[in-house]
C-alpha positions in Angstrom: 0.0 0.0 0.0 1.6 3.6 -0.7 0.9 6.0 1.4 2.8 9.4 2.6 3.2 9.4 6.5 2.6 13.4 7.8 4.7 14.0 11.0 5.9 17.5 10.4 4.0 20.8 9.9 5.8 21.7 6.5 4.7 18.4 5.0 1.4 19.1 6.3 0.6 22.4 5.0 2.1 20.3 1.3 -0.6 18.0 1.3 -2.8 20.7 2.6 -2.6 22.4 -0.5 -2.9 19.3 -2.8 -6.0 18.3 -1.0 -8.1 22.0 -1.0 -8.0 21.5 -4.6 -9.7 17.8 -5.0 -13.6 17.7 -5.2 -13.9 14.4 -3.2 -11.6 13.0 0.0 -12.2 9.8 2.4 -11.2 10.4 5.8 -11.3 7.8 8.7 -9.7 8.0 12.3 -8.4 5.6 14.1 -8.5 6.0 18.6 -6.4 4.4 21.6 -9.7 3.3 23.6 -9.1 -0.1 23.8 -5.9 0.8 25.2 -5.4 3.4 26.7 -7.4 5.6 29.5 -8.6 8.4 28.0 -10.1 7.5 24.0 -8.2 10.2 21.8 -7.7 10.4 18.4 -4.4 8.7 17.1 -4.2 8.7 13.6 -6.1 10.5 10.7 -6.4 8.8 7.3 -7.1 10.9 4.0 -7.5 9.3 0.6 -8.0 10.8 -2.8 -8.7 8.8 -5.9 -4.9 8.6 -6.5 -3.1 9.3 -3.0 -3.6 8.5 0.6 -2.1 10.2 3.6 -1.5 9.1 6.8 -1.5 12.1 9.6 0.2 11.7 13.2 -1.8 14.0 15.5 0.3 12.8 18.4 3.3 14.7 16.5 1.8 17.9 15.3 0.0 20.2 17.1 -2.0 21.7 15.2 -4.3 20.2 12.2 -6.5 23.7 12.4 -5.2 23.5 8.4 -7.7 20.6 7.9 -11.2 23.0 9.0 -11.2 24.6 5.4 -11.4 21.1 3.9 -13.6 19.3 5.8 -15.8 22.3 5.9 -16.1 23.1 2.4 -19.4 21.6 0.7 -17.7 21.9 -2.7 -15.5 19.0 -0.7 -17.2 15.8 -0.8 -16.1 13.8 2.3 -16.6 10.1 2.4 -16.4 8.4 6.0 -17.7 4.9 7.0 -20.2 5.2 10.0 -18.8 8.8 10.2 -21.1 8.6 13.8 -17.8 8.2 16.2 -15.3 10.0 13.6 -17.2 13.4 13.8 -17.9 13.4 17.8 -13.9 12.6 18.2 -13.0 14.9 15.4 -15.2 17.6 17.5 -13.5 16.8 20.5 -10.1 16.2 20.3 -9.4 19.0 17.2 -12.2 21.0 17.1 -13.2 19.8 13.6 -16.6 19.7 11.6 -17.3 18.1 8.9 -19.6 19.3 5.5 -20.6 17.3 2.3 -20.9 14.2 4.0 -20.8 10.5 1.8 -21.4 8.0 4.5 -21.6 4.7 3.2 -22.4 2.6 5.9 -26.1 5.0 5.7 -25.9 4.6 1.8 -25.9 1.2 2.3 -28.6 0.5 5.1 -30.8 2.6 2.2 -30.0 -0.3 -0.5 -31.1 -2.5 2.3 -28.0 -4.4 3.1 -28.2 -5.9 6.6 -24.3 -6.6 6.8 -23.3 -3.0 7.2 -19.5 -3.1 8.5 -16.7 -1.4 6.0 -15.2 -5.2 5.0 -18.3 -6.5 4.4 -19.6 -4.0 1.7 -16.2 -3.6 0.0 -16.4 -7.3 -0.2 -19.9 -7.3 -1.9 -19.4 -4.3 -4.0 -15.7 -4.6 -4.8 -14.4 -7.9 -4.1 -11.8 -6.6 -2.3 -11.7 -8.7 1.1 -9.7 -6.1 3.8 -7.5 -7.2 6.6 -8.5 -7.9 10.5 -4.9 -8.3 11.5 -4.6 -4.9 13.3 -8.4 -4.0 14.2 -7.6 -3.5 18.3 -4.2 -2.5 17.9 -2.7 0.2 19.9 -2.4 3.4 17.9 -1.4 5.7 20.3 2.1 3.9 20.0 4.9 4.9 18.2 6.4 4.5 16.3 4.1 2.5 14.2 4.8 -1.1 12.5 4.6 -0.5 8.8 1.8 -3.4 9.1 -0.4 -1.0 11.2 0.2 2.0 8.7 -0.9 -0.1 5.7 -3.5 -1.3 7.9 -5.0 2.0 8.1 -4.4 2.9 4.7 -6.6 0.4 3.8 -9.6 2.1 5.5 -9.8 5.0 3.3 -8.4 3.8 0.0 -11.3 1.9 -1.0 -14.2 4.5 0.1 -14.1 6.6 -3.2 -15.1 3.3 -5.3 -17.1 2.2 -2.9 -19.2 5.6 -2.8 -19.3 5.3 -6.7 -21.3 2.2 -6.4 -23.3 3.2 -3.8 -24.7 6.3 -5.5 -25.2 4.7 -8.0 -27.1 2.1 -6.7 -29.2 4.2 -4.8 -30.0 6.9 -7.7 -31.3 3.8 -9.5 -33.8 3.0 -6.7 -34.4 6.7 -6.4 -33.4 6.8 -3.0 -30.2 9.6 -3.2 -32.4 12.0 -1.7 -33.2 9.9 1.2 -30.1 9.1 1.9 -28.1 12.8 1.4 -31.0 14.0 4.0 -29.5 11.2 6.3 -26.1 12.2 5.5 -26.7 16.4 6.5 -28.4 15.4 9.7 -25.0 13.2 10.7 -23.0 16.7 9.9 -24.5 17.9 13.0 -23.3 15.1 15.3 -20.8 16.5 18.1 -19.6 15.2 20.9 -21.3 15.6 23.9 -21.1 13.6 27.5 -23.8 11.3 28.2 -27.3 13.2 30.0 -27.1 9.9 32.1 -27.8 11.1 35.3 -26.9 7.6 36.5 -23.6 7.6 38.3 -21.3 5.4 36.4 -21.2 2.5 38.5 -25.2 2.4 38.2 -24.6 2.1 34.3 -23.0 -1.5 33.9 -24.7 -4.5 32.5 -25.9 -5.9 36.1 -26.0 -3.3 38.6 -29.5 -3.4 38.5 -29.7 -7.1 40.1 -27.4 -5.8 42.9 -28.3 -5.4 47.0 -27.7 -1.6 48.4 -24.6 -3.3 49.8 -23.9 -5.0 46.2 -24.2 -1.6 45.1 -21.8 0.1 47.6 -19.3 -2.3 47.1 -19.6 -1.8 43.2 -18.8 1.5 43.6 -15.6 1.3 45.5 -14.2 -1.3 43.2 -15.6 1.0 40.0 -13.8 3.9 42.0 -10.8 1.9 42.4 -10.8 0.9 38.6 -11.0 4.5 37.4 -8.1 5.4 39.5 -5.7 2.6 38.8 -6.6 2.7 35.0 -5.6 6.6 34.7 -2.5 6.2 36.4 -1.6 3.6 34.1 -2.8 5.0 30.9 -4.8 2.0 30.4 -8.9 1.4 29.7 -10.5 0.7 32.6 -12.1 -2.9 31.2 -8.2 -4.1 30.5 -8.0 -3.0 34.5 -10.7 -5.5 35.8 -14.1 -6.5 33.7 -17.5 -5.1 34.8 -18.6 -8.8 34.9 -15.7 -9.5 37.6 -16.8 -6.3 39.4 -20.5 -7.4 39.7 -19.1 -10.7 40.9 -17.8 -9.5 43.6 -20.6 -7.0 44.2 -22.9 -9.8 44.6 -20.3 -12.1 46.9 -18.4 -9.5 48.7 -15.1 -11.7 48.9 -13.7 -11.1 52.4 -9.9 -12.7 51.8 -7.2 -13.8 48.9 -9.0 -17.5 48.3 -12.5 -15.8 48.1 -11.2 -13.2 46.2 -9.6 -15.5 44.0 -12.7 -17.7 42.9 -14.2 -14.6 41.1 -14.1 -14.9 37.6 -11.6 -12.8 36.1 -9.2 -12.2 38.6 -6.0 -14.1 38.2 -3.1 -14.8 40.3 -1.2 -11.9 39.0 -4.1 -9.7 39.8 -4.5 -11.1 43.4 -0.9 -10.4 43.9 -0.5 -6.6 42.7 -4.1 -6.0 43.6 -5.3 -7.8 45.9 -5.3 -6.4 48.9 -6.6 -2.9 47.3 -9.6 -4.5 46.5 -10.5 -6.4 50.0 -10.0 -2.9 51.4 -12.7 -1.6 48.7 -15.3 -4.4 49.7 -14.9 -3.5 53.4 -15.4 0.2 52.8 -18.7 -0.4 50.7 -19.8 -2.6 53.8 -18.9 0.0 56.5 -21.0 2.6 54.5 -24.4 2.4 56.7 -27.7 1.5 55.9 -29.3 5.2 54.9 -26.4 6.0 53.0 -26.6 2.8 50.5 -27.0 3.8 46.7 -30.4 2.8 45.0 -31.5 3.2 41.7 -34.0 5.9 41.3 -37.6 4.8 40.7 -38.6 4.1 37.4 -41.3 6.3 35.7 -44.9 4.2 35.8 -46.9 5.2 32.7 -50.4 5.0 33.1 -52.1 2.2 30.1 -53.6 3.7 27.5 -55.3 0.7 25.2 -55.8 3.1 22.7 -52.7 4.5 21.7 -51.6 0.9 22.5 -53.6 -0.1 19.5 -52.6 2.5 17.3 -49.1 1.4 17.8 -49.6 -2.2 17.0 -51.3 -0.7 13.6 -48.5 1.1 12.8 -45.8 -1.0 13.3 -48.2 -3.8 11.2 -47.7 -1.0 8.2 -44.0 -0.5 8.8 -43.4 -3.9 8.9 -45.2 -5.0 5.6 -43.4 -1.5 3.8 -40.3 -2.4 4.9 -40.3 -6.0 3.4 -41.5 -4.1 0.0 -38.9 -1.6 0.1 -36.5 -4.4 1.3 -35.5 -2.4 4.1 -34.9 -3.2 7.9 -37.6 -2.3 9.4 -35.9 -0.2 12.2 -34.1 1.8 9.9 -37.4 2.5 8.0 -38.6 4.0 11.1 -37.4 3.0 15.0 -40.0 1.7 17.0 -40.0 4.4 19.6 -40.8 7.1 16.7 -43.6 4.8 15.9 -44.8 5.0 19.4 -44.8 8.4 19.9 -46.8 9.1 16.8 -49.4 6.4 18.4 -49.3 8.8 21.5 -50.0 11.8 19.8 -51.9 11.1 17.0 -51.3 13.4 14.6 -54.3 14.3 12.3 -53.1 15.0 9.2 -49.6 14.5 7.3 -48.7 18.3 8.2 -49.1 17.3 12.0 -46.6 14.1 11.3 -44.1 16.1 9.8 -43.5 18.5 12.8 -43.4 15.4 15.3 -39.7 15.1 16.8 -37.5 12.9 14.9 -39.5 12.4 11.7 -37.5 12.7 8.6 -39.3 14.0 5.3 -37.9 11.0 3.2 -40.2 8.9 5.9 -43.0 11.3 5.0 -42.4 10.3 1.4 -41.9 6.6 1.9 -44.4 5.5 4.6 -46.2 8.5 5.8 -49.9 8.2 4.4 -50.1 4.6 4.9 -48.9 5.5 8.8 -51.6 8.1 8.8 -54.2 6.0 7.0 -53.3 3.2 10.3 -54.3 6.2 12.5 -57.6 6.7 11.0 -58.5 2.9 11.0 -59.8 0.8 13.5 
């Protein structure tokens, strides 16, 4: 694979001014998070019809060069499930993105189900891509010349791919559909989580935890966050959330009982073990009133009625998604569908201005959704 490698701001600002002139770019990112502590971005791939770049953020400070780019519309920039790209983008360089090509959405409108990069460069260009180096550590350096073809690879094949695509999906008529899918992803950004859970509370079985399970849980989470930042590492490389619950819901009291919870090794006994005894014996000093507990959940009062409007309407999405040979959640999520049971819009202008309704839905499904509304 031939790429150029961008470490220094005077090749930068070259390949700058080759790439303000091109009317179409891929661009991908690759992130430390499986690594490392903190999930920033690591790498940038570019790609042009004819070149591909490879930029190192960790050695230049400053890629403010890229915003007239990937901000121009006359740009056409082609990501793969550009959903994680453009919140890290936003939050690590401050960048935006305009005249989106996303083709993992291009290719959920040609209703393909297997929606990951390898698998549609597969089917559309018979090009099967490598796995070798998909949890590598790119925050390293320097990098292997494997891991830099690697991520070559993830850009260099987008512009064909995009071809294809739009083509496809001007033949079904659908381009229109899908570049109204594409200018609502420009606005994505990060943001943190409105959770108000702490974030103890948010792993897979807290919920089945005592008060005591849970103040355990959050010593050892505590711990976890602590031990992972000093050592640069994610916290689930540190000790798994299944391991944590474990010992949420057994509150190991020595080194043998500590050591039949699943996940934690010998080594981990040994440099850890006594960190996290003294964790489960501060959750169970904490006293009774002060346990956590989950907030109560919100109780929604029955209504058969909207009820039965919602089992209309998702009757209608299903059947016009099999016709349209579309997956049926794409079409339209089944939470949209239940909010239009709940209000019950009377007429298609009311459906348009309901929260999260695209117009392409308007123009694919909306009078049979409000002909379901009117039935009985």
């Amino acid at each position: 694979m031939l790429y150029e490698y961008i470490e220094t701001p005077e090749h930068l600002d070259r390949v700058l001014e080759r790439l303000a002139e091109l009317p179409l770019i891929a661009v991908d990112t690759e992130a430390a998070g499986y690594h490392r502590y903190l999930d920033s971005i690591s790498l940038l791939q570019i790609s042009s019809r004819e070149e591909n770049f490879l930029i190192d953020p960790i050695a230049l400070d400053d890629l403010s060069g890229l915003r007239p780019i990937l901000e121009d519309e006359k740009i056409e920039t082609i990501f793969h499930d550009a959903d994680f790209d453009l919140r890290i983008l936003d939050r690590d360089l401050q960048l935006r993105v305009a005249g989106l090509f996303d083709t993992q959405i291009a290719a959920a409108f040609l209703g393909e189900r297997a929606l990951g990069l390898g698998a549609l460069v597969e089917r559309y260009l018979g090009i099967k891509l490598p796995k070798a180096y998909q949890r590598a550590d790119w925050a390293e350096r320097p990098l292997s010349e494997g891991m830099k073809d690697y991520a070559a690879t993830d850009t260099v094949h987008l512009p064909a791919l995009r071809d294809k695509l739009r083509t496809a999906l001007e033949e079904k008529g659908r381009l229109a559909w899908a570049e109204e899918e594409f200018a609502r992803r420009e606005e994505t950004r990060w943001s943190v989580t409105a959770d108000q859970l702490a974030g103890f509370m948010r792993i897979k079985g807290a919920r089945d935890l005592t008060g005591r399970g849970l103040a355990i849980l959050r010593e050892i989470f505590d711990w976890r966050e602590e031990v992972a930042r000093e050592r640069d590492q994610a916290a689930f490389r540190v000790l798994a959330n299944k391991a944590m619950i474990e010992i949420g819901l057994r509150a190991p009291a020595n080194r043998d009982e500590l050591m039949s919870i699943t996940g934690v090794s010998d080594r981990m006994a040994d440099r850890s073990g006594a960190d996290l005894l003294e964790a489960v014996k501060r959750g169970e000093a904490v006293v009774d009133d002060e346990l956590p507990r989950f907030p109560p959940s919100k109780r929604w009062d029955r209504d058969p009625e909207s009820e039965a409007r919602g089992e209309r309407l998702r009757g209608v999405r299903n059947r016009l998604a099999a016709e349209l040979d579309l997956d049926p959640g794409f079409l339209m999520s089944r939470a949209v569908l239940d909010e239009i049971a709940r209000r019950n819009p009377a007429s298609i202008a009311e459906l348009e201005n309901l929260p999260d309704i695209r117009r392409w839905q308007i123009v694919a499904i909306g009078e049979p959704l409000m002909h379901a509304l009117r039935s009985r």
